[in-house]
Jmol script that loads the backbone (N, CA, C; Angstrom):
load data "model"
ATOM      1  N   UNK A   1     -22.220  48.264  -4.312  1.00  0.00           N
ATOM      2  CA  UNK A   1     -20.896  48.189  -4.880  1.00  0.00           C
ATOM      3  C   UNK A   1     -20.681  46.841  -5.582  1.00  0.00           C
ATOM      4  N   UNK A   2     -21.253  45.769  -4.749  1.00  0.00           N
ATOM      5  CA  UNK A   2     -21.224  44.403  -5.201  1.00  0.00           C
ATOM      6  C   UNK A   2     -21.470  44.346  -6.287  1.00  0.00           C
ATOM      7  N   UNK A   3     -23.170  44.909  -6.579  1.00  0.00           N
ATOM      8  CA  UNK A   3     -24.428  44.744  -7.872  1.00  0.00           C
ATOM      9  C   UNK A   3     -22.780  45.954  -9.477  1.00  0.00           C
ATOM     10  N   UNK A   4     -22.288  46.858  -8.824  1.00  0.00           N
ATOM     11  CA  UNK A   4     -21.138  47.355 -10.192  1.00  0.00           C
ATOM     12  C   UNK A   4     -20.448  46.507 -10.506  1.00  0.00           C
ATOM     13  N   UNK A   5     -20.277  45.808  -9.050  1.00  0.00           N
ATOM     14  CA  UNK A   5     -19.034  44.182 -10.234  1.00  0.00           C
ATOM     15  C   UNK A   5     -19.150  43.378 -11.013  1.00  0.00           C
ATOM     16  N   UNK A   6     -20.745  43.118 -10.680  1.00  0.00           N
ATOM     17  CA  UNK A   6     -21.280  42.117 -11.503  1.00  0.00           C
ATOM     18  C   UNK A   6     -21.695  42.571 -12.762  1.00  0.00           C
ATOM     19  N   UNK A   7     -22.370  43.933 -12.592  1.00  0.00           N
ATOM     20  CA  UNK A   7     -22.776  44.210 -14.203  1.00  0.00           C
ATOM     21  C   UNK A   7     -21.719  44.658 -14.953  1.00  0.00           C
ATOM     22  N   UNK A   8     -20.353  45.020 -14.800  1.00  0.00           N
ATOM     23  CA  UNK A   8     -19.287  44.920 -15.440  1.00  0.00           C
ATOM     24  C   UNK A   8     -18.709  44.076 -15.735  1.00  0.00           C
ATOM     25  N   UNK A   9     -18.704  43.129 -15.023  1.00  0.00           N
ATOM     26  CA  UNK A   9     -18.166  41.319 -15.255  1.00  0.00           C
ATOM     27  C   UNK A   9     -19.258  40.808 -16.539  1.00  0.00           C
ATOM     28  N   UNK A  10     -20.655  40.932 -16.292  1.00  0.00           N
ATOM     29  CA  UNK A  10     -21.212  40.521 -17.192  1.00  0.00           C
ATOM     30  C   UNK A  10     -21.185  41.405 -18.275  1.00  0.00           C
ATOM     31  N   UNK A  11     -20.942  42.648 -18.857  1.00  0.00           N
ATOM     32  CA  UNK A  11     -20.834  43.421 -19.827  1.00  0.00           C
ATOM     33  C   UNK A  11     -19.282  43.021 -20.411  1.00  0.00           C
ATOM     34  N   UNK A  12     -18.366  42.790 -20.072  1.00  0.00           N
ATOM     35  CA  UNK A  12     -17.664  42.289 -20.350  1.00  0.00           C
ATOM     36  C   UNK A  12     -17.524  40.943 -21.290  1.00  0.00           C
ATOM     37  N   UNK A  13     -18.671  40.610 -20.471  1.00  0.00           N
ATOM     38  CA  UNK A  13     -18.126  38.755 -20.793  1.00  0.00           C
ATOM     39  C   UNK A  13     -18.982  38.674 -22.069  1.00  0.00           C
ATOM     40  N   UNK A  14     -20.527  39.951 -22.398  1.00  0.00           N
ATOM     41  CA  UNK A  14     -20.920  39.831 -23.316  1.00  0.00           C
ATOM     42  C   UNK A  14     -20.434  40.463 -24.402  1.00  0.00           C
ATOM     43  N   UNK A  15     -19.350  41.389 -24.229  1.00  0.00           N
ATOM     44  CA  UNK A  15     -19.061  42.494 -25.156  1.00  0.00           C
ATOM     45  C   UNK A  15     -18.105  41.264 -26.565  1.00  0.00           C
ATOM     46  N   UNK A  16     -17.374  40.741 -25.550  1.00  0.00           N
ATOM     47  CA  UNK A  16     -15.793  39.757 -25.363  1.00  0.00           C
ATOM     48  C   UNK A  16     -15.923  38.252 -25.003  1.00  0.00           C
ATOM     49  N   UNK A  17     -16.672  37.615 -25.189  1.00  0.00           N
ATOM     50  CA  UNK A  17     -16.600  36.415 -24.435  1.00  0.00           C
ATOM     51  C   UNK A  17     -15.358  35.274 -24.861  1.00  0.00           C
ATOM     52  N   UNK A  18     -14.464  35.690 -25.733  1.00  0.00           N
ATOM     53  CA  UNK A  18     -13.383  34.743 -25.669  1.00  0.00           C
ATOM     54  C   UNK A  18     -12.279  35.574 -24.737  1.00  0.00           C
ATOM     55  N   UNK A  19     -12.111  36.448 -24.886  1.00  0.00           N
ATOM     56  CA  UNK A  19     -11.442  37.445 -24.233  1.00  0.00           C
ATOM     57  C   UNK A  19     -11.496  37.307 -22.319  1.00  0.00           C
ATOM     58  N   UNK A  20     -12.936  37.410 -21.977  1.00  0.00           N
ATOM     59  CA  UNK A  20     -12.934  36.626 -21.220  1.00  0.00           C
ATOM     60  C   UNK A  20     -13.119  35.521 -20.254  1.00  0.00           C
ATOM     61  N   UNK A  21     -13.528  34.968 -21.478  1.00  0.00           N
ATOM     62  CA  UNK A  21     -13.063  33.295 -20.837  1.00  0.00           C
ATOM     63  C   UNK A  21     -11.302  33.181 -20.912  1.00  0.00           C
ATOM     64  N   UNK A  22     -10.612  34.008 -21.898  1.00  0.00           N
ATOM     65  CA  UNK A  22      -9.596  33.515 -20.947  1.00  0.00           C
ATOM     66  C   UNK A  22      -8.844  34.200 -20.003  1.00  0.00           C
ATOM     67  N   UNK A  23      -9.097  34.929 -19.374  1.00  0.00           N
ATOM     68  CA  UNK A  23      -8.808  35.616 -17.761  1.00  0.00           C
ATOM     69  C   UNK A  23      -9.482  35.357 -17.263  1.00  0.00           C
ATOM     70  N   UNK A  24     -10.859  34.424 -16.886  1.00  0.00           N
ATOM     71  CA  UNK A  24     -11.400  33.613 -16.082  1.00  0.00           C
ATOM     72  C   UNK A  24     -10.501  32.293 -15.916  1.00  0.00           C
ATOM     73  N   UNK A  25     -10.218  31.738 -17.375  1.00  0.00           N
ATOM     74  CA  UNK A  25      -9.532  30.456 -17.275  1.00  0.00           C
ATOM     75  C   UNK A  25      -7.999  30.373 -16.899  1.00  0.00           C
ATOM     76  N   UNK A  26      -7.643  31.989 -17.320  1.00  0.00           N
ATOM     77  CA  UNK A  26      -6.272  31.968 -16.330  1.00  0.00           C
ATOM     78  C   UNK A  26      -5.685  31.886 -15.013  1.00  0.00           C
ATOM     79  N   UNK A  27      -7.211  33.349 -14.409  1.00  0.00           N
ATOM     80  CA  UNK A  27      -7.425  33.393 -13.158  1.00  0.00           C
ATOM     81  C   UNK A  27      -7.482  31.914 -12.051  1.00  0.00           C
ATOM     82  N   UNK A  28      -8.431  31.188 -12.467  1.00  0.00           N
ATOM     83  CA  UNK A  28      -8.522  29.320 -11.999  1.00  0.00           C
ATOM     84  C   UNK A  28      -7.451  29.036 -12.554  1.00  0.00           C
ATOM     85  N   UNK A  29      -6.786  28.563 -12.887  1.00  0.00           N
ATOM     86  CA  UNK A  29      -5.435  27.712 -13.026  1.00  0.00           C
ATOM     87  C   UNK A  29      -4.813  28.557 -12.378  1.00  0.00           C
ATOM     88  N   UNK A  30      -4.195  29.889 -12.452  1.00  0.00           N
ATOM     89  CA  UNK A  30      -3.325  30.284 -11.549  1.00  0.00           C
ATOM     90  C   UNK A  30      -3.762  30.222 -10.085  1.00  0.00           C
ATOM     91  N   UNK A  31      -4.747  30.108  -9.662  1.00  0.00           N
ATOM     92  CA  UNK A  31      -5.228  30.030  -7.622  1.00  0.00           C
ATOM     93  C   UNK A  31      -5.108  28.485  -7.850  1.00  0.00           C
ATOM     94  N   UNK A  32      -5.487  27.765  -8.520  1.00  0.00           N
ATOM     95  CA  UNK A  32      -5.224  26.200  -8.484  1.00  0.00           C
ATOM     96  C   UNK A  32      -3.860  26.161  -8.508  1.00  0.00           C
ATOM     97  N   UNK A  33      -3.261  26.876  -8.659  1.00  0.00           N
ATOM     98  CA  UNK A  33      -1.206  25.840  -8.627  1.00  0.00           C
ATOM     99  C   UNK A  33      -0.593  26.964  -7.604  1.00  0.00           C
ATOM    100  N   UNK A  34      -0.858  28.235  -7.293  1.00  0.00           N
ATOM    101  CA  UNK A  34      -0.893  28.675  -5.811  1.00  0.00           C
ATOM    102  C   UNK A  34      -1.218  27.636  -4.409  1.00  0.00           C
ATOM    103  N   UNK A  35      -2.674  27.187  -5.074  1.00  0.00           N
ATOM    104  CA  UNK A  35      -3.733  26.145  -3.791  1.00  0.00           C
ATOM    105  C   UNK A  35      -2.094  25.300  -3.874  1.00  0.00           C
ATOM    106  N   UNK A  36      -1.467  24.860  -4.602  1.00  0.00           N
ATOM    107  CA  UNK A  36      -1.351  23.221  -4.934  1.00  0.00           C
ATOM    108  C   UNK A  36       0.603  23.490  -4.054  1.00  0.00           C
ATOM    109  N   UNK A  37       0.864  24.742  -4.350  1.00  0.00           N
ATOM    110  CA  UNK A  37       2.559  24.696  -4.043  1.00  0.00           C
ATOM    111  C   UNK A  37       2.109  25.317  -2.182  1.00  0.00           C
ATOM    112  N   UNK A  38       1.010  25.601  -1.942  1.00  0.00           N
ATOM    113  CA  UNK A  38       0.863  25.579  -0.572  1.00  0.00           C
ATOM    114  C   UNK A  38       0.577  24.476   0.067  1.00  0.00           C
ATOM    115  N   UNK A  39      -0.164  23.677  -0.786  1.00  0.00           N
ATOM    116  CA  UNK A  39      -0.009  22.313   0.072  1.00  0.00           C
ATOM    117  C   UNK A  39       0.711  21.585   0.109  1.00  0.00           C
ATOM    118  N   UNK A  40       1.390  21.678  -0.829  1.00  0.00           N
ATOM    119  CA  UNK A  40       3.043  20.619  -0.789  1.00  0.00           C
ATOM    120  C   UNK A  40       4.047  21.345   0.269  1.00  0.00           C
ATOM    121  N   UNK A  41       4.316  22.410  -0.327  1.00  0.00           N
ATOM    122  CA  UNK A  41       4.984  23.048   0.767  1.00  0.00           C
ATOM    123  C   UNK A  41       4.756  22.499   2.851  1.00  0.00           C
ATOM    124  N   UNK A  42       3.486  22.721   3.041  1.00  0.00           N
ATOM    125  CA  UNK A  42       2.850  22.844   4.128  1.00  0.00           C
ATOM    126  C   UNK A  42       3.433  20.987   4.222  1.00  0.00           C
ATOM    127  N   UNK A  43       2.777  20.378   3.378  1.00  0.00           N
ATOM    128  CA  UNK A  43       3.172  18.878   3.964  1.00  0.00           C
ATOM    129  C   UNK A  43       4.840  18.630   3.826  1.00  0.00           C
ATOM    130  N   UNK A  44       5.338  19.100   2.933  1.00  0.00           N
ATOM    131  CA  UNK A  44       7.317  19.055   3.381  1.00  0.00           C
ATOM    132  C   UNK A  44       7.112  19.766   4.967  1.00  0.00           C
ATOM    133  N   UNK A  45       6.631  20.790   5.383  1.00  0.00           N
ATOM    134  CA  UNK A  45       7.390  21.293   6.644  1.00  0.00           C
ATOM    135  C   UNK A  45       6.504  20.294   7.605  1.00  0.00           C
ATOM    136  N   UNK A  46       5.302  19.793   7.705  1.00  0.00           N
ATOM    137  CA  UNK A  46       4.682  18.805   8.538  1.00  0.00           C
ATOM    138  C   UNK A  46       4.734  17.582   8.224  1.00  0.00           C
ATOM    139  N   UNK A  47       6.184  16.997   7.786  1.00  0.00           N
ATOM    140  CA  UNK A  47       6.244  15.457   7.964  1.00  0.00           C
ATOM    141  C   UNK A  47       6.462  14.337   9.109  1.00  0.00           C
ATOM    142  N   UNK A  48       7.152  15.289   9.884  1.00  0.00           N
ATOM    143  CA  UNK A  48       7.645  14.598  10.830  1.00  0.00           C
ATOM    144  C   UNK A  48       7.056  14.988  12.552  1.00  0.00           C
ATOM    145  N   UNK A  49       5.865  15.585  12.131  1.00  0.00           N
ATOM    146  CA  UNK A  49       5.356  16.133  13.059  1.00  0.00           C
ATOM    147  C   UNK A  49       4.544  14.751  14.586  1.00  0.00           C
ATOM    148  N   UNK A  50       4.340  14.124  13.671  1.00  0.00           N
ATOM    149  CA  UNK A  50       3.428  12.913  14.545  1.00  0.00           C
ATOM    150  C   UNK A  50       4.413  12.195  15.149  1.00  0.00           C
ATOM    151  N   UNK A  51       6.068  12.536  14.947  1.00  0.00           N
ATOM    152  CA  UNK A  51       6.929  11.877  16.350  1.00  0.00           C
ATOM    153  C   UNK A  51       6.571  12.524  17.369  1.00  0.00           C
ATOM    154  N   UNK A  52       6.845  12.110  18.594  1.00  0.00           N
ATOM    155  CA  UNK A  52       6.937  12.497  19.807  1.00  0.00           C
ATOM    156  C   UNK A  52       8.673  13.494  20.267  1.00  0.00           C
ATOM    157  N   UNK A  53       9.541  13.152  19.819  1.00  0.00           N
ATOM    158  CA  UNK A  53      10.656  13.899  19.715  1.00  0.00           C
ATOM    159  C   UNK A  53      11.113  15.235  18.289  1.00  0.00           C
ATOM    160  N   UNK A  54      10.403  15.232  17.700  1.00  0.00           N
ATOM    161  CA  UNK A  54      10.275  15.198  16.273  1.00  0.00           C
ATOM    162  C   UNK A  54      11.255  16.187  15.947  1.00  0.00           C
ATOM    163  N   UNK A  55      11.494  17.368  16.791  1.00  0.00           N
ATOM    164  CA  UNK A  55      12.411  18.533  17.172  1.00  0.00           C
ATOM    165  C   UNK A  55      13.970  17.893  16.791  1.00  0.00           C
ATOM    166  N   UNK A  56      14.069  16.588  17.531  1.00  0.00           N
ATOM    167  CA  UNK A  56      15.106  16.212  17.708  1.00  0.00           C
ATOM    168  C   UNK A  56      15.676  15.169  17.052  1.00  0.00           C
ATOM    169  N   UNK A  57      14.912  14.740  16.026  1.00  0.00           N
ATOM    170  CA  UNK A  57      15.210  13.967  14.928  1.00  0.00           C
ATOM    171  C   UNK A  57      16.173  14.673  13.473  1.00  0.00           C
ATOM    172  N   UNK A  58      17.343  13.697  13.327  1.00  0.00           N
ATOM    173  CA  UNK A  58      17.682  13.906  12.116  1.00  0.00           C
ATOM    174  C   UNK A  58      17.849  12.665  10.912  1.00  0.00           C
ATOM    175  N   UNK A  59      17.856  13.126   9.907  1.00  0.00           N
ATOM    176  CA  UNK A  59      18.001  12.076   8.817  1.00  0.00           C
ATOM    177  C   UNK A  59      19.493  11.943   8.479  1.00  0.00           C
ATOM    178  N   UNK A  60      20.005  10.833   8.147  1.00  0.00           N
ATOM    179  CA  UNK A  60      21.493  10.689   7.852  1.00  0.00           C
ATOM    180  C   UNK A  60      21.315   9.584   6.717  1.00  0.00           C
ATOM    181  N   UNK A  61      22.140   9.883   5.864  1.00  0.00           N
ATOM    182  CA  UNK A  61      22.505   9.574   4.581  1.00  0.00           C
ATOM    183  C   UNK A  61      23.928   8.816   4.084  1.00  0.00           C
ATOM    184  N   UNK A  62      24.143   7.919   4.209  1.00  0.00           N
ATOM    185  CA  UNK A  62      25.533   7.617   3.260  1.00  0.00           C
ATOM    186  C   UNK A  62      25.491   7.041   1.822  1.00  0.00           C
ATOM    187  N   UNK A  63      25.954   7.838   1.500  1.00  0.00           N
ATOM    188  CA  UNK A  63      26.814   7.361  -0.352  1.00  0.00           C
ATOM    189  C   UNK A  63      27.813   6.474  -0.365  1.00  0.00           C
ATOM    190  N   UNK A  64      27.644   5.581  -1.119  1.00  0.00           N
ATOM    191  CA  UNK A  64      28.957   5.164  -1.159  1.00  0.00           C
ATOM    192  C   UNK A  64      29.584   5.353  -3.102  1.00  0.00           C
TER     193      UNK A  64
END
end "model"
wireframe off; spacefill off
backbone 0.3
color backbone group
């Protein structure tokens, strides 16, 4: 099943090769900024993790 993906991927890429290079080059940039808003994400919710109370911490703010 594997060996049909590949010889369609490569029949493709020879039929078309700008075509697809760019749904290869879309495909990578789009899992790269997926990768990238999961790791930001993940480090906003694990900042404050290495307190010992950390549950019970809040941030306070004044404006003046």
């Amino acid at each position: 099943m594997l060996r049909h993906y590949w010889t369609s991927a490569w029949r493709t890429l020879m039929n078309g090769p700008f075509y697809a290079l760019v749904n290869i080059g879309g495909l990578s940039i789009g899992l790269c900024v997926a990768l990238l808003c999961v790791l930001i994400v993940r480090s906003d919710y694990g900042y404050d993790h290495f307190l010992r109370g950390y549950a019970d911490t809040y941030l306070c703010v004044t404006q003046l």
